[in-house]
N, C-alpha and C positions, 0 to 999 in steps of 0.2 A: 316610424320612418317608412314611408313609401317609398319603392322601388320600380321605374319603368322601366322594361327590357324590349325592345320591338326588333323582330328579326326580320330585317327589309326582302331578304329572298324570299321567305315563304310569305309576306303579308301579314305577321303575327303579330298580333298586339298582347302582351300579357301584364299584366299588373299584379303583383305580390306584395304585401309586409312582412316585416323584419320586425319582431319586436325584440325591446331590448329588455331585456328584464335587469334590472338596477339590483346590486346588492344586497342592499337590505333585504328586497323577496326571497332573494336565494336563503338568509341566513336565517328571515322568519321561517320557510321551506327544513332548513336541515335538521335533520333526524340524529338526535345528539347519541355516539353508544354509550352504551352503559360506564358507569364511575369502577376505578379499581380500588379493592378496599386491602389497604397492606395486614395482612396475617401469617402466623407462620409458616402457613403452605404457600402461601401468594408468590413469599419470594426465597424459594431453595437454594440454598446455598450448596454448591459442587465440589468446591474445592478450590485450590488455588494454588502457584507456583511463584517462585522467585526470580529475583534480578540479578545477576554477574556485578559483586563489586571489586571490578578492577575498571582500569582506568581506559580507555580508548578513544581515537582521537582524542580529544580537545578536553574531557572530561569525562566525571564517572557516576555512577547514580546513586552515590551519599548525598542525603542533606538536598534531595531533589523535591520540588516542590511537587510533584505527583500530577499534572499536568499529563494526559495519553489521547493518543487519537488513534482508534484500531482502522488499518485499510483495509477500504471495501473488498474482498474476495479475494487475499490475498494473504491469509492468516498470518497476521502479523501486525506489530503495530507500533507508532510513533510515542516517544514519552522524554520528559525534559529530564538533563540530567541536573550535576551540583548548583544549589542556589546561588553563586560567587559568577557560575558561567555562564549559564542558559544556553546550554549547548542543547541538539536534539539530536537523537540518536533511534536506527530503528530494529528490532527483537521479533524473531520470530514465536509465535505462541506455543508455548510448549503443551503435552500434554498435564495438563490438570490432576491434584493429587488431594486425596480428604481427609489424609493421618492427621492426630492430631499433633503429629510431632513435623516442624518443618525442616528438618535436616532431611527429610525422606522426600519431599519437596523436588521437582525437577526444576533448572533452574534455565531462563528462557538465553538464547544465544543471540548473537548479534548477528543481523544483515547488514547493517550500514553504522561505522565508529558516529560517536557525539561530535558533531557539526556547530560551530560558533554560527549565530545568526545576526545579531543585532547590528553586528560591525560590516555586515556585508549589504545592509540593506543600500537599493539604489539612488534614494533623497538623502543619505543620510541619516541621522537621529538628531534633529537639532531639540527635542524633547524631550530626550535621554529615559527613554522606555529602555526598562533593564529589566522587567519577570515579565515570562513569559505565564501567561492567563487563561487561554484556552487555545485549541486544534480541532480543526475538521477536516479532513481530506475531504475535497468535493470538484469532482469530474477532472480528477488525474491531479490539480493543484492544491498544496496544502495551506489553506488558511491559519494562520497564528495571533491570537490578538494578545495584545501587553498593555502593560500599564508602567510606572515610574513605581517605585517601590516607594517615593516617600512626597506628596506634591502637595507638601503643606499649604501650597495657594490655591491650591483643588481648580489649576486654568491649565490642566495640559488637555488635550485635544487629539493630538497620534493615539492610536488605537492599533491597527491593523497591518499585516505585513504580507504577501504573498509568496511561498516559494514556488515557484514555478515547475520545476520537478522534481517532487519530492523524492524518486528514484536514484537521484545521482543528489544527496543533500551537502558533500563536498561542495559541485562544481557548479550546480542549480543557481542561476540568476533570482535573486530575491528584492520582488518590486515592494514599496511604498514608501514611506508610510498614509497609508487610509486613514478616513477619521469614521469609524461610526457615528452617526449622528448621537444615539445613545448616551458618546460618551463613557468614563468611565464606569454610570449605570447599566451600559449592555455589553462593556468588555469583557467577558469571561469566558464561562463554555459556551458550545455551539452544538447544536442538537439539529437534526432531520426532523420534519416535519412528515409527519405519517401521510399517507396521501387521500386517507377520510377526510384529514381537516386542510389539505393545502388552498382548496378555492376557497373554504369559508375565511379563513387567515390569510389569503391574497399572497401567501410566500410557503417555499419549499424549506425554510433553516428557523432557527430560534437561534437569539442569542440569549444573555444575563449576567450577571454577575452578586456578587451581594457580599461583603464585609471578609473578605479573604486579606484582606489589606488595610491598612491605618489610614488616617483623615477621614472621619464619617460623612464629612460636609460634601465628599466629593462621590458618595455609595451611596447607594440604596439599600435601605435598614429596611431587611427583609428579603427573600428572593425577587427579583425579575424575570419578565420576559419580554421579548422585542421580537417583532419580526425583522429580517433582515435580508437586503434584494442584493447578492452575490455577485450578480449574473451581469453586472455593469463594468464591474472591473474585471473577473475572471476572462473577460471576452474582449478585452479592452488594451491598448496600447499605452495608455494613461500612468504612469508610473505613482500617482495620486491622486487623491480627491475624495469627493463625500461616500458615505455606503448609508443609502436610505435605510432608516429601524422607524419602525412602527410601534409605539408602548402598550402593553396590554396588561403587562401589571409591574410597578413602580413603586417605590417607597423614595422618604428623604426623611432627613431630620425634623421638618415641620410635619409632616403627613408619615410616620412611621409605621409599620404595620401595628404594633403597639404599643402605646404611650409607656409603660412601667419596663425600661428597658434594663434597669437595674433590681428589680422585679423587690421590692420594697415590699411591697404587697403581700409575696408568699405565695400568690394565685397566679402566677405569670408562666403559665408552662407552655407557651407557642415559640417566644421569641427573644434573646435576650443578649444585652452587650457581647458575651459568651458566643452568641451566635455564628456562624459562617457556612453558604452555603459554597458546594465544590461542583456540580453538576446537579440540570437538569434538563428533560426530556419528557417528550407527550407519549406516553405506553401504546402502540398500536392496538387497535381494536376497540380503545377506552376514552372515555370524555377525562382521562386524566395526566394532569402534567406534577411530574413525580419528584423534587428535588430532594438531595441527599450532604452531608456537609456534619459539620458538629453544632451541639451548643453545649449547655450550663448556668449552674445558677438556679433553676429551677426548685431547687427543694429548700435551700439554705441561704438565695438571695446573693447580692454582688456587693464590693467594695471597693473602693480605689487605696490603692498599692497598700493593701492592708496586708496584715499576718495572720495568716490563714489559721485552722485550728492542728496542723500539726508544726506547725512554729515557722513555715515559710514566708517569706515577707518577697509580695507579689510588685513586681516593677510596674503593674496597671489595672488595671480592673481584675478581679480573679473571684473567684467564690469564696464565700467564706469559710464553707466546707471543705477541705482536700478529696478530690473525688468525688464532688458533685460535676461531673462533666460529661459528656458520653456521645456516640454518633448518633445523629437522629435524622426524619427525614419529616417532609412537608408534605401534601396531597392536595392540588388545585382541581376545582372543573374547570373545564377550558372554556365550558360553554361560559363563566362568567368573562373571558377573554371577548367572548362574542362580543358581551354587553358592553363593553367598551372601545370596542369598535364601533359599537354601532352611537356611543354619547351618551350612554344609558346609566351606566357607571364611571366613576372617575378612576386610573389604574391604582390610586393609594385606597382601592374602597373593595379590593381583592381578600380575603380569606381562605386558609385551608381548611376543606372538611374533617382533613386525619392527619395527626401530628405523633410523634413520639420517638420512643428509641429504635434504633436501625441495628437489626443483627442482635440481640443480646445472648445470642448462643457460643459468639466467641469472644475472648477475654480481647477486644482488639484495641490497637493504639488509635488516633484518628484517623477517618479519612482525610485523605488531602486530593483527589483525584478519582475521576469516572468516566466511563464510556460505556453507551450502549449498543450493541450489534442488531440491527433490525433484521440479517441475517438468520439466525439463529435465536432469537430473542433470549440475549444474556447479557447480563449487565456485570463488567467489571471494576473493578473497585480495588483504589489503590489505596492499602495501610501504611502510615511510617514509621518507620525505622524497626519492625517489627523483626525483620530477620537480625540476630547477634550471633552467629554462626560462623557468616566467612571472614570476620575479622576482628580483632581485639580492638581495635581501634574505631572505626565507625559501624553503624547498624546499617542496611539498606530497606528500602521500603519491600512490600510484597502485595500481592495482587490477587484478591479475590476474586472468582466468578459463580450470579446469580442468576440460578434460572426463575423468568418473571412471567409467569403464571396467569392468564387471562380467561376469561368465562368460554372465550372461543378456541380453548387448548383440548 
């Protein structure tokens, strides 16, 4: 594009170009860093603290789906309470403890009681999104996306809710409901995007989601990622409407990440009915996007509502092993995200380089829930119901934090 400038006072004529350089050069140009490879030093585990169960406000954090979003600079962090309410509540981070006994455990306090959301929002819910699915605080507003917990016609469409100040989560106007484009395939967690890959990815967030929730026809069998453009509504008067996502990796029922989902086979150790991912995120410094979540199945194969071998009789798919199940996690390059941005690849044509179990140092229940602090680069991780401590009557979940180890540490 040529550009004429003539500055009539001095008699100047000058002639310049602009060029424009198109993306794809930039993305053929970018210098991918290195992959992270999960080992037992890669990712140290510190220690970890517990949650207060008694009840405040509106609810308490039994039977909480694990769902947290740590605020920026501000040690402390948001996390959903009992599954019946979907209340959120926010905790300051306590100091961190590595006994292996968790009664020694400090246990984290509350800055702000659990907050009812869904009933406040300003459209309404004519939807009826009842779990909440993931959290990011992002420039002072806390994003929340949900889902309907059971949407056997796999056509609901709401996604996304904003609270406006997450500071005051009583009093806080909470606008939507948003639709991700995504869909139920990008409603889940929400992750920062590192700022090596935000021009090549065209966005500062990630979304995903992948089989935390029943009806498959309406998930993606397998993790996702989506980019996602925030910055339309956070900035916006619009009490609803679209949030642009970009797929960069995708599964469905037709196109799953792999066909043996009931793993028949024996061989099937990537991905499996059993499966569910809880969070993920692209590791700063790394071409890698790291997700974490349960599966199963894997050694002993799946059944439907079979009786397991210590005489359990499973109301849906389960293993046929008791005990074949365990947390595990996923390992993408991002660079194959490029490739599909750029039409090179399709997102159901995605693989992870490094798959397995997550943590096998501590006897843990599942994850259901994670956040990573680009901070301090540490990734916490919520267990359920692991503490049985402060009550004879319900367990409360507890919260690990790992430090994530990169070549540039």
């Amino acid at each position: 594009m040529k550009v004429l400038i003539i500055n009539l006072k001095n008699t100047l004529l000058w002639v310049g170009t602009i060029v424009l350089i198109p993306w794809s050069c930039y993305a053929e140009n970018f210098v991918n860093p290195p992959l992270f490879e999960h080992t037992p030093s890669s990712i140290e585990y510190l220690g970890g603290f517990r949650l207060p169960l008694t009840t405040k406000g509106v609810s308490r954090i039994a039977y909480s789906q694990g769902v947290i979003a740590l605020r920026p600079h501000k040690k402390s962090f948001f996390m959903i309470g009992h599954a019946q309410h979907q209340a959120i509540a926010e905790f300051e981070i306590p100091q961190i403890n590595k006994s292996k006994d968790i009664k020694k455990w400090n246990i984290a306090k509350f800055k702000q009681p659990f907050s009812s959301i869904f009933p406040r929002v300003s459209s309404g819910n004519p939807q009826k999104i009842n779990r909440v699915t993931g959290m990011e605080e992002i420039e002072g507003q806390l994003i929340v996306n949900g889902m309907e917990f059971y949407d056997a016609d796999a056509n609901v469409r709401d996604t996304t809710l904003i609270i406006r100040k997450p500071g005051d989560l009583k009093n806080s106007s909470i606008d939507g409901f948003y639709q991700l484009e995504g869909a139920a395939h990008a409603a889940g967690w929400i992750s920062h995007i590192p700022n090596t890959w935000q021009k090549a990815l065209d966005s500062e967030y990630l979304v995903g989601n992948a089989s935390t929730l029943a009806i498959n026809s309406r998930l993606s069998i397998g993790p996702s990622a989506f980019t996602a453009h925030f910055w339309g509504v956070l900035n916006s008067e619009e009490k609803s409407g679209l949030i642009l996502t970009t797929d960069l990796m995708d599964f469905s029922i037709k196109h799953p990440i792999v066909e043996d989902q009931y793993n028949e086979s024996l061989k099937n150790k990537l991905w499996t009915e059993l499966s569910a991912a809880h969070y993920g995120f692209i590791i700063p410094g790394t071409s890698s996007y790291f997700v974490i979540g349960k599966s199963g199945g894997h050694n002993s194969g799946i059944g439907y509502k079979i009786t397991q071998s210590n005489g359990r009789k499973c109301g849906g798919p389960c293993s046929k092993e008791a005990g074949d199940s365990y947390n595990y996690f996923w390992l993408f390059d991002v660079a194959d995200f490029l490739t599909v941005k750029s039409g090179t690849k399709k997102p159901y044509q995605i693989l992870p380089y490094q798959y397995g179990f997550f943590d096998t140092s501590n006897s843990n229940p599942y994850i259901i829930g994670a956040d990573y602090s680009d901070e301090d680069k540490l990734l916490y991780v919520v267990f359920a119901r692991e503490d049985k401590v402060q009550s004879q009557y319900e367990d409360a979940p507890i919260v690990r934090v790992y430090k994530v180890h990169t070549e540039n540490d």
